[in-house]
mmCIF file of the C-alpha atoms, coordinates in Angstrom:
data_MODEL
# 
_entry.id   MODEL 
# 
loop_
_atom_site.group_PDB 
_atom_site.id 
_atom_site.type_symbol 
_atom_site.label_atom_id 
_atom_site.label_alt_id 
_atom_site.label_comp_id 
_atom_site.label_asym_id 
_atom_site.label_entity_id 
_atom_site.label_seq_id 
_atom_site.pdbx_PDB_ins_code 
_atom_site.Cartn_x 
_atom_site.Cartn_y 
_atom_site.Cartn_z 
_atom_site.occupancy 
_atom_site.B_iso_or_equiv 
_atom_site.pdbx_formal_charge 
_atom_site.auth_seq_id 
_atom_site.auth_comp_id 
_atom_site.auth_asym_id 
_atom_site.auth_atom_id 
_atom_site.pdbx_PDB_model_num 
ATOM 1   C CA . UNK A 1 1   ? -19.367 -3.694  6.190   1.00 0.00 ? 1   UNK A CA 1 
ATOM 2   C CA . UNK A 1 2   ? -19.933 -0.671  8.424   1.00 0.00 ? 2   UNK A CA 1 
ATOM 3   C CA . UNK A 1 3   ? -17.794 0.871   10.840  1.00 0.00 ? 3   UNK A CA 1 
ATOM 4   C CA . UNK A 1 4   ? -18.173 0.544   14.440  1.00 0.00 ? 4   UNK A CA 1 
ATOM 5   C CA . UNK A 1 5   ? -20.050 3.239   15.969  1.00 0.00 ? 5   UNK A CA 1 
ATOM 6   C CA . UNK A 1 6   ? -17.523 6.510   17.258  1.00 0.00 ? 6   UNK A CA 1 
ATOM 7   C CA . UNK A 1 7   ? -18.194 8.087   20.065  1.00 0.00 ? 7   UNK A CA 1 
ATOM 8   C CA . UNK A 1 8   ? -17.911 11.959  20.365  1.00 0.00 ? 8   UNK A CA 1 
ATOM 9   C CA . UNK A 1 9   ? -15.862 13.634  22.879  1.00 0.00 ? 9   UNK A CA 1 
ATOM 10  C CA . UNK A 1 10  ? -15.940 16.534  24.586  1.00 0.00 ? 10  UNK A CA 1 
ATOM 11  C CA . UNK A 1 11  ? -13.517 18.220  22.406  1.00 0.00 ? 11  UNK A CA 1 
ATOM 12  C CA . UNK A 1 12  ? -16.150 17.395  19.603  1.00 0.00 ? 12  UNK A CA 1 
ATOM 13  C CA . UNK A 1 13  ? -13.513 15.282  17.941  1.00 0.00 ? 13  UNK A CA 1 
ATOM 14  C CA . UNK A 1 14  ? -14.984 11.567  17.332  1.00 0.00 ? 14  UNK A CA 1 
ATOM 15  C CA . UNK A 1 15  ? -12.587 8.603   18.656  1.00 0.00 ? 15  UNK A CA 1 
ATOM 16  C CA . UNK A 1 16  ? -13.394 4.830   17.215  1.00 0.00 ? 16  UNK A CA 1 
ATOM 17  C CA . UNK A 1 17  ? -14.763 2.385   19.622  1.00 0.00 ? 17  UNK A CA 1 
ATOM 18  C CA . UNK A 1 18  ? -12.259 -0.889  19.052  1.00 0.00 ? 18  UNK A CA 1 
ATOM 19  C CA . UNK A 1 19  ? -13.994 -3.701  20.042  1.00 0.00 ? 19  UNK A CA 1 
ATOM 20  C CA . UNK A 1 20  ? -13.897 -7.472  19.097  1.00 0.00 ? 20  UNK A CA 1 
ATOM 21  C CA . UNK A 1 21  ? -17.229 -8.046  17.924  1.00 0.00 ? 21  UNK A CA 1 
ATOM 22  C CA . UNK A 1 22  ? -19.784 -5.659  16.039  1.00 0.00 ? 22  UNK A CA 1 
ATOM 23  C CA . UNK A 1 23  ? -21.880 -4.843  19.044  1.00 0.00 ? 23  UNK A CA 1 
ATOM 24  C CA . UNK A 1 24  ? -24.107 -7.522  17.918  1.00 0.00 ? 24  UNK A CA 1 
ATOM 25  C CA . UNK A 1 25  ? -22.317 -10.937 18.780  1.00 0.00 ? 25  UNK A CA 1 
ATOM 26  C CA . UNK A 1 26  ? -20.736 -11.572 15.389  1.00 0.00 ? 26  UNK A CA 1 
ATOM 27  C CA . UNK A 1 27  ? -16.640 -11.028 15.326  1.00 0.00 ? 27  UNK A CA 1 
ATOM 28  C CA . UNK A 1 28  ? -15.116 -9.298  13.466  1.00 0.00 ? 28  UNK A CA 1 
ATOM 29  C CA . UNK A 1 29  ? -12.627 -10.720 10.774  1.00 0.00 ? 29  UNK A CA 1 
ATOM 30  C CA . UNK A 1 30  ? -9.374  -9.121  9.931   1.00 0.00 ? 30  UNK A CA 1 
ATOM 31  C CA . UNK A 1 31  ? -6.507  -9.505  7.376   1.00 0.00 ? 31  UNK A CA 1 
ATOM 32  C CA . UNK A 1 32  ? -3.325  -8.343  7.486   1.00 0.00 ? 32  UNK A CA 1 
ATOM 33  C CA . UNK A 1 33  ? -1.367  -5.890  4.284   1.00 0.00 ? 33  UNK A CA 1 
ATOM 34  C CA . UNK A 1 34  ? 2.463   -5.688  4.893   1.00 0.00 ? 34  UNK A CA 1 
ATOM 35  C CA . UNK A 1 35  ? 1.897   -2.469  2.223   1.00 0.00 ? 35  UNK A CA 1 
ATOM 36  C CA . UNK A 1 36  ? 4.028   0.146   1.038   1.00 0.00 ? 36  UNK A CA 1 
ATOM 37  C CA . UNK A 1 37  ? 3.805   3.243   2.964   1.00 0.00 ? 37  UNK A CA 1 
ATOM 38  C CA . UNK A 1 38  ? 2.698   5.337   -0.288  1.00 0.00 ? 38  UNK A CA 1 
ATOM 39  C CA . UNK A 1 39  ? -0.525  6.605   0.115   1.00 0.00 ? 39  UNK A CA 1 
ATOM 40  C CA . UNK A 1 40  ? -1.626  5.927   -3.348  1.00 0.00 ? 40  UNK A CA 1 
ATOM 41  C CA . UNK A 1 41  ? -1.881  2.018   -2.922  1.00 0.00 ? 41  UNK A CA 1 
ATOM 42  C CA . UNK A 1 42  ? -3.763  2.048   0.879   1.00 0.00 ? 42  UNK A CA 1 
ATOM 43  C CA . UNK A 1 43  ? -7.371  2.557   -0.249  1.00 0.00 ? 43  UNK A CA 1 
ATOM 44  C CA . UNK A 1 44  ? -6.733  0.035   -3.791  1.00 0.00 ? 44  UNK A CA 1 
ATOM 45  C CA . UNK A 1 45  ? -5.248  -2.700  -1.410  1.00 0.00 ? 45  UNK A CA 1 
ATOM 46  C CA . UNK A 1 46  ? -7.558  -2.767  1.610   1.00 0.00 ? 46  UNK A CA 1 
ATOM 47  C CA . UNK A 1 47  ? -10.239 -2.897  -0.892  1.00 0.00 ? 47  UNK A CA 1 
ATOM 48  C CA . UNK A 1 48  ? -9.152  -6.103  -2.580  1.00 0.00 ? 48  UNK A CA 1 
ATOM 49  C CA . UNK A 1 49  ? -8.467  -7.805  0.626   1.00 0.00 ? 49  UNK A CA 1 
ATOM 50  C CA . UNK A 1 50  ? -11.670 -7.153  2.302   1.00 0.00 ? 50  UNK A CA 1 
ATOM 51  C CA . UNK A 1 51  ? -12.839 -9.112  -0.472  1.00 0.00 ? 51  UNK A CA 1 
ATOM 52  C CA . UNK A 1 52  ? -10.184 -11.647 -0.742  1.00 0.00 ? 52  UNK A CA 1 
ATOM 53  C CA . UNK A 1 53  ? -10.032 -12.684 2.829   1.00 0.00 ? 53  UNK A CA 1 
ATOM 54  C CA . UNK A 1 54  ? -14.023 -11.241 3.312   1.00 0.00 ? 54  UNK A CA 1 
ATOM 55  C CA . UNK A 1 55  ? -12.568 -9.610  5.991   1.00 0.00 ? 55  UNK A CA 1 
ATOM 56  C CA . UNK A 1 56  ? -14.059 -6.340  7.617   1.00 0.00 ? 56  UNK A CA 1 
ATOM 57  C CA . UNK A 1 57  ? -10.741 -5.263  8.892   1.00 0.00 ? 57  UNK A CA 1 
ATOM 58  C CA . UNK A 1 58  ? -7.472  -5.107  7.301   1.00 0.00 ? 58  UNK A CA 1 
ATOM 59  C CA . UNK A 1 59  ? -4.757  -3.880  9.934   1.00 0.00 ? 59  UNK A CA 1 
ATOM 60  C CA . UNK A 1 60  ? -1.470  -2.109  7.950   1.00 0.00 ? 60  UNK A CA 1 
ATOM 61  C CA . UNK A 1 61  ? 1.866   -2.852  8.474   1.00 0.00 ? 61  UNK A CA 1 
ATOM 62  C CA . UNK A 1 62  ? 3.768   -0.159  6.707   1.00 0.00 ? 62  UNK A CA 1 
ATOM 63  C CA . UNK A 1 63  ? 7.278   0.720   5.438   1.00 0.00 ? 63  UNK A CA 1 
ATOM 64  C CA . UNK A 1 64  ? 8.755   2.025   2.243   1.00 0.00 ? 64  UNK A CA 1 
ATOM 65  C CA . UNK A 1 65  ? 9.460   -0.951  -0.074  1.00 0.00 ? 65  UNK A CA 1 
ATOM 66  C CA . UNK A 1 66  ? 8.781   -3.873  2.335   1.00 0.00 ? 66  UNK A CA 1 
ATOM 67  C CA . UNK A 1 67  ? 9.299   -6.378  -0.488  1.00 0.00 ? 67  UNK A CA 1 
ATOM 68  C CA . UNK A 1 68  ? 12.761  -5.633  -1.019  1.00 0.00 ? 68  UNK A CA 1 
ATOM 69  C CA . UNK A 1 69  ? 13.140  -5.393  2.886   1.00 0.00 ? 69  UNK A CA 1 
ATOM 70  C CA . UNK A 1 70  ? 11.543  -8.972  3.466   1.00 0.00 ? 70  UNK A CA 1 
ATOM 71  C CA . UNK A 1 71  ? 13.486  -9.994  0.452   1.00 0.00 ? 71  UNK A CA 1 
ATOM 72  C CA . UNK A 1 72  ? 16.586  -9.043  1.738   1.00 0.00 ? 72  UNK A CA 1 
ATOM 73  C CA . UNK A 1 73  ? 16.004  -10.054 5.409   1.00 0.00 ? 73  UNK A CA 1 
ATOM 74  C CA . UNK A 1 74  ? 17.796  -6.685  6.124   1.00 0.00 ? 74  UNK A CA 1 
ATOM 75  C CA . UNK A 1 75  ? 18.195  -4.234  7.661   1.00 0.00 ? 75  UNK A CA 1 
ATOM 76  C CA . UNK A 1 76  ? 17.354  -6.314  10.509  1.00 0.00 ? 76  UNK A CA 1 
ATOM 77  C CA . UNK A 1 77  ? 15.772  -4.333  13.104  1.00 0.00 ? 77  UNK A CA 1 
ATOM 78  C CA . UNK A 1 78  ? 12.952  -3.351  10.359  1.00 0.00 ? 78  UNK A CA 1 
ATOM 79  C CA . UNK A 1 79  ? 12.410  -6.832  9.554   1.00 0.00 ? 79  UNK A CA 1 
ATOM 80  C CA . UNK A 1 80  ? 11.666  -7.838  13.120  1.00 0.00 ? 80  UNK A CA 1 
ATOM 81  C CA . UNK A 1 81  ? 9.542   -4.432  13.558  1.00 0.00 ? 81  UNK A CA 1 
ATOM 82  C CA . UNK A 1 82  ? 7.362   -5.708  10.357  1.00 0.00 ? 82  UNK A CA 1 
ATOM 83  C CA . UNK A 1 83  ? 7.361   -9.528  12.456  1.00 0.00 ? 83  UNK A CA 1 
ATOM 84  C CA . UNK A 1 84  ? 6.695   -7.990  15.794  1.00 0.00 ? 84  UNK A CA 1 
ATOM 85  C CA . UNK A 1 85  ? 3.329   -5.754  13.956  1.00 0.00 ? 85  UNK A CA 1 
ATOM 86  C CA . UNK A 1 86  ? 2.386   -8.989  11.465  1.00 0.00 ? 86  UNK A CA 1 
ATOM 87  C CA . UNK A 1 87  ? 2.647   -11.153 15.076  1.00 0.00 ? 87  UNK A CA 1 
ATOM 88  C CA . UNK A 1 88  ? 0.272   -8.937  16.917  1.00 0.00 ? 88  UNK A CA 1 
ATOM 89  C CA . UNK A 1 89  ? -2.270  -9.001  14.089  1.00 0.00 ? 89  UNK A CA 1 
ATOM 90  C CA . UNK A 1 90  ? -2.441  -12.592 13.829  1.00 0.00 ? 90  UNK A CA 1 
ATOM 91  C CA . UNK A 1 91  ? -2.285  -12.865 17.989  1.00 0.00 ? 91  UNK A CA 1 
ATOM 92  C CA . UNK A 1 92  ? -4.297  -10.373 18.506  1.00 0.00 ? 92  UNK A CA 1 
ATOM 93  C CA . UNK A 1 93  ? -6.684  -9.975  15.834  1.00 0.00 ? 93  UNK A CA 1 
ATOM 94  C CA . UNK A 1 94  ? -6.860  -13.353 14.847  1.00 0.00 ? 94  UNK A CA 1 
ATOM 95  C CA . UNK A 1 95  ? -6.007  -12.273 11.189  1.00 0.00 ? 95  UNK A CA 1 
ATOM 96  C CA . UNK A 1 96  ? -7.220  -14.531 8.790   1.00 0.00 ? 96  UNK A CA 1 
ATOM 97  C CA . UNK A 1 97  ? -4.394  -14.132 5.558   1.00 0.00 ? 97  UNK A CA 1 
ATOM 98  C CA . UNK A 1 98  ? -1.165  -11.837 4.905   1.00 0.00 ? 98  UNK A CA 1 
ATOM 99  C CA . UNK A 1 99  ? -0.912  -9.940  2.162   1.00 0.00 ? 99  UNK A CA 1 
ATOM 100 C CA . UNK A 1 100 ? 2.800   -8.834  1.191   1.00 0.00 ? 100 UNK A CA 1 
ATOM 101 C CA . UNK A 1 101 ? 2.338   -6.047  -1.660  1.00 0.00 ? 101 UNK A CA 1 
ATOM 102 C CA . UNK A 1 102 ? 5.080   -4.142  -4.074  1.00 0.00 ? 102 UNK A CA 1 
ATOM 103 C CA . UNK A 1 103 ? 3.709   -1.699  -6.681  1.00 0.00 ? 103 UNK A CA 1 
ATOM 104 C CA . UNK A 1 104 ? 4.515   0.656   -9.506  1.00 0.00 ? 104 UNK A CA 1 
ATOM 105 C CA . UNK A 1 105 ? 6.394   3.456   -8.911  1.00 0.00 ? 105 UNK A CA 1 
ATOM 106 C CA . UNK A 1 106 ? 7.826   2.953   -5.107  1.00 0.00 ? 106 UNK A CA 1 
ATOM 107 C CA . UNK A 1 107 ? 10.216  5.276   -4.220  1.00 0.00 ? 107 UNK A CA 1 
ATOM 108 C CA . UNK A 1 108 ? 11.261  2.720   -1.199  1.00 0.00 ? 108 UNK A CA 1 
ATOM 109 C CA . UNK A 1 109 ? 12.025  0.115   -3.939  1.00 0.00 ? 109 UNK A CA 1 
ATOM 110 C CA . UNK A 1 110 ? 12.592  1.390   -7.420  1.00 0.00 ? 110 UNK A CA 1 
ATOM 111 C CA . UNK A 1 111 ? 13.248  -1.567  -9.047  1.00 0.00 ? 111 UNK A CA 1 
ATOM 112 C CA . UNK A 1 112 ? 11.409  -2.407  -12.107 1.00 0.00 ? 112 UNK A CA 1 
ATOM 113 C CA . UNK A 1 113 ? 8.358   -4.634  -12.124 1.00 0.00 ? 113 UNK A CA 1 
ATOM 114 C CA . UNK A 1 114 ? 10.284  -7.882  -12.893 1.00 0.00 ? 114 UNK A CA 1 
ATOM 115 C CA . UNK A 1 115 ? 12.654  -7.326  -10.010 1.00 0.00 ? 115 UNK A CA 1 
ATOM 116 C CA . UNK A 1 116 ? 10.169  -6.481  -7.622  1.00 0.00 ? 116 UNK A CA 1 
ATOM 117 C CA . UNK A 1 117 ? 8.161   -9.509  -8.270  1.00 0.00 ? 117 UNK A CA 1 
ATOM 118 C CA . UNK A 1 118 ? 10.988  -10.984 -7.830  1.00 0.00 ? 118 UNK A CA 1 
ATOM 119 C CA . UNK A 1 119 ? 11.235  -9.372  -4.336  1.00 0.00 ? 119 UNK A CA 1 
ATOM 120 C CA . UNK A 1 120 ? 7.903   -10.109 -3.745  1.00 0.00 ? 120 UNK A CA 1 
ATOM 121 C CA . UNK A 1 121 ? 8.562   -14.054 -4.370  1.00 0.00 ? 121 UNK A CA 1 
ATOM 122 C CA . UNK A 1 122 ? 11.530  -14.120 -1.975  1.00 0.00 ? 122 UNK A CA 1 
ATOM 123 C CA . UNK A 1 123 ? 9.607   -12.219 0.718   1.00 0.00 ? 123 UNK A CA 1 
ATOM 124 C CA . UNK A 1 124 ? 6.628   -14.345 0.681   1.00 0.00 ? 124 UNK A CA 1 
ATOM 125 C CA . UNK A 1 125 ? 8.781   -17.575 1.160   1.00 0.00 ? 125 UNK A CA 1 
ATOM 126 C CA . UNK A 1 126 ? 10.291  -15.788 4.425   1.00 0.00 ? 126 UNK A CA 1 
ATOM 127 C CA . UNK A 1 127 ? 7.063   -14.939 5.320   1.00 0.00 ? 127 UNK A CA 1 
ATOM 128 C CA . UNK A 1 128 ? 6.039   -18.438 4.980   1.00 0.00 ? 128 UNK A CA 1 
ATOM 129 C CA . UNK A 1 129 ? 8.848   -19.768 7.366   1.00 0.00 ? 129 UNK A CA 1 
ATOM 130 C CA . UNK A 1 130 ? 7.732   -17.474 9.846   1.00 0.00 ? 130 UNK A CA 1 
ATOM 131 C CA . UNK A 1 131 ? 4.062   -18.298 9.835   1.00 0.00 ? 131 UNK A CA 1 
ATOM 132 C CA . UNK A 1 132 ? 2.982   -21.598 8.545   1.00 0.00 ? 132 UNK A CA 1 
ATOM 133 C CA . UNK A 1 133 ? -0.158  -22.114 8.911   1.00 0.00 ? 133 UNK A CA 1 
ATOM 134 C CA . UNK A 1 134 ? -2.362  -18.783 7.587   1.00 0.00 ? 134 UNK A CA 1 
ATOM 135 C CA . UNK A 1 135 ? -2.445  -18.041 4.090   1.00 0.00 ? 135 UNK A CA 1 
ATOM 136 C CA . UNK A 1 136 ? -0.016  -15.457 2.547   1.00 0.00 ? 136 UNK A CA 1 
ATOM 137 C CA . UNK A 1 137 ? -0.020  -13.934 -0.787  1.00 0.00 ? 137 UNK A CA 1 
ATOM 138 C CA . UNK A 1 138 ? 1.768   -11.310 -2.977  1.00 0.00 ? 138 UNK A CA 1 
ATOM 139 C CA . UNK A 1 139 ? 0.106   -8.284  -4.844  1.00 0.00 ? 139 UNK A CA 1 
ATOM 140 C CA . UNK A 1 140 ? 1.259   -5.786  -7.336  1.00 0.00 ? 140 UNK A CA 1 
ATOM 141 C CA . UNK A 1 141 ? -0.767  -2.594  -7.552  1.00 0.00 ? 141 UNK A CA 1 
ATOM 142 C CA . UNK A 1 142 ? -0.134  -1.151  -11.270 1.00 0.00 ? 142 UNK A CA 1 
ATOM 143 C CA . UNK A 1 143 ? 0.192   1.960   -12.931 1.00 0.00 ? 143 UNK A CA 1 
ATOM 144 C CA . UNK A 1 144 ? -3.493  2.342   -12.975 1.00 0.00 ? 144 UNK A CA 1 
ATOM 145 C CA . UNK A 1 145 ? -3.586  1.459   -9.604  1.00 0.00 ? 145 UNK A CA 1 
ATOM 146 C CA . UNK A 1 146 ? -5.351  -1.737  -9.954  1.00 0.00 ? 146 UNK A CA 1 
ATOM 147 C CA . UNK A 1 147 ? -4.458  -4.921  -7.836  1.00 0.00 ? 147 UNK A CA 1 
ATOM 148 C CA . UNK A 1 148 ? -3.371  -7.976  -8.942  1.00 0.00 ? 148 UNK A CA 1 
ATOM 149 C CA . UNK A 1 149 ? -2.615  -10.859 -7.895  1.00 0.00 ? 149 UNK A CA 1 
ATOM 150 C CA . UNK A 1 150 ? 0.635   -12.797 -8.389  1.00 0.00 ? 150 UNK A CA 1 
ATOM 151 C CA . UNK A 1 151 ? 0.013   -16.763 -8.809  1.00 0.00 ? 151 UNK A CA 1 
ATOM 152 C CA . UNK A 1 152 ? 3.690   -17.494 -9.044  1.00 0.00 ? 152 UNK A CA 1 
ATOM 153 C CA . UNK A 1 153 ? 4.312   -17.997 -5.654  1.00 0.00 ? 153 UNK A CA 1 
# 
């Protein structure tokens, strides 16, 4: 789905125009990826989820390793930072699904694969408590950078 249109500015810089619709009536649908901060997995993960949750949007919530954060519940004030930016995207966007992703690699949780899903299990049942109601899954990105889905939880 396109972009909304930018605007240019006198600087000659363009700005996005955030709006709730697409200029034509029809709103917009957004997701929400509780994502690893690594650049690598961004593009891979918003791509699957536009698709997942046929969303047009999906708004990032970003921190090294959130898996083992969420997992953990700790340290504190960056779990209720990731709440706080996951509440505003439901409440304000209306986001349709969470997405809670670990991946190959992570320098913000180096744990193998195995743990991490792990991780990811634990996190998603927190997540759960704190929003019933709205879909929320787990994702692995690969070493090839693929995403997949994890049906365990």
């Amino acid at each position: 789905m396109p972009l909304p249109p930018c605007r240019a500015r006198k600087s000659g810089r363009q700005t996005l125009s955030l709006a709730t619709s697409n200029g034509q009536g029809t709103a917009m649908r957004f997701c929400t990826a509780i994502n690893c901060m690594d650049g690598r997995v961004q593009l891979p993960v918003i791509n699957y989820l536009r698709e997942r949750f046929s969303a047009d949007y999906v708004d990032s919530v970003t921190e090294p390793g959130p898996n083992l954060i969420l997992a953990r519940q700790e340290p504190e004030a960056l779990v209720q930072s990731i709440l706080a930016r996951v509440t505003i995207s439901i409440k304000r966007h209306s986001s349709v699904g969470i997405a809670l992703v670990g991946h190959y690699n992570c320098a913000g949780n180096p744990a193998s694969k195995e743990e991490q899903v792990q991780h990811l299990l634990a996190a998603v049942k927190f997540l759960r408590q704190q929003y019933a109601g709205i879909p929320i899954i787990a994702l692995w990105v690969d070493e090839t950078w693929q995403v997949n889905e994890i049906s365990d939880v």
